[in-house]
C-alpha positions in Angstrom: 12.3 -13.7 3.9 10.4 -14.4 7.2 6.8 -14.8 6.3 4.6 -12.8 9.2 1.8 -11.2 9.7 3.5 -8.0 8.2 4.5 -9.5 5.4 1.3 -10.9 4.4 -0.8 -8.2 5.5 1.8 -6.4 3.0 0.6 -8.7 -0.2 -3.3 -8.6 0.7 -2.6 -4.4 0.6 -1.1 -5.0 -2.8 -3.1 -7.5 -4.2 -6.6 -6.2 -3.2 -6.0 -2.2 -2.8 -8.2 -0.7 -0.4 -9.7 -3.7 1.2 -10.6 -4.4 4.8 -9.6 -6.9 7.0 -8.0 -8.3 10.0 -4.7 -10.4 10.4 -5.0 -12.0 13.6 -1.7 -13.8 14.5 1.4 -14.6 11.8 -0.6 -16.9 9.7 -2.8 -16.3 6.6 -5.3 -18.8 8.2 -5.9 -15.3 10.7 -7.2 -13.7 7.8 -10.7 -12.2 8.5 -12.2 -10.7 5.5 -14.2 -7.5 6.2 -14.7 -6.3 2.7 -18.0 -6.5 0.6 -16.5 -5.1 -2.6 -14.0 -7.3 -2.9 -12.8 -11.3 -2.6 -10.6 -12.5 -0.4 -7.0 -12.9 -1.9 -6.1 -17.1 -2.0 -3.2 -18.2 0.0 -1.5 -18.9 -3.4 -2.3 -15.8 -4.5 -0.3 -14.3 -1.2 2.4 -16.1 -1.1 3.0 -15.2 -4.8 2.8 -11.6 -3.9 5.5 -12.4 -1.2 7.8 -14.1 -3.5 7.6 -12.6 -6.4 6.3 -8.3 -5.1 4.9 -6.1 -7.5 7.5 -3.5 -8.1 5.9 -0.1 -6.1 6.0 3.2 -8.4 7.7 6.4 -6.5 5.3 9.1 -6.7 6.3 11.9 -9.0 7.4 15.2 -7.1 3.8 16.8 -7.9 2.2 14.1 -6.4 4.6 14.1 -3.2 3.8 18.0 -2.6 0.2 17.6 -3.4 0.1 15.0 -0.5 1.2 17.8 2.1 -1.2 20.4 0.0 1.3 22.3 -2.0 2.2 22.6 -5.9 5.4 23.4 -7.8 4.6 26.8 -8.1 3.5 27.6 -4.0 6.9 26.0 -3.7 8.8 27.7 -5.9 6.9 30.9 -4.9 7.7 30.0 -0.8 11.6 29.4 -2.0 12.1 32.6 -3.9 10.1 34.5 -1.7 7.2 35.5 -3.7 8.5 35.8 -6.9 
């Protein structure tokens, strides 16, 4: 695998959710670290991520039609029509 600035802006997103900061260029030595809450990932730390990803979890089907505002039942309801 190609190591980029995708890729490792990819591992800092999974290793320190939430976080803000800049990747300039297609090295980690780019890394700007705008966060306050958080530390800065290590380049060890990174590259682990890269090798070795955390598995990602597929959102359940609830949480997949509450992200476009809907539950089971408006669907169900919108399907059936109503009933």
């Amino acid at each position: 695998m190609a190591i980029n600035n995708y890729t490792i802006s990819e591992a800092i997103i999974t290793l320190r959710p939430n976080a803000e900061f800049l990747l300039n260029g297609d090295t980690f030595d780019g890394l700007e670290w705008l966060d306050k809450e958080q530390s800065a990932p290590t380049w060890d730390e990174v590259l682990a991520e890269i090798n070795n990803p955390t598995p990602k979890v597929e959102p359940s089907i609830e949480e997949k039609l509450a992200s476009v505002g809907l539950d089971f039942n408006e669907l169900k309801a919108a399907i059936l029509g109503g009933n």
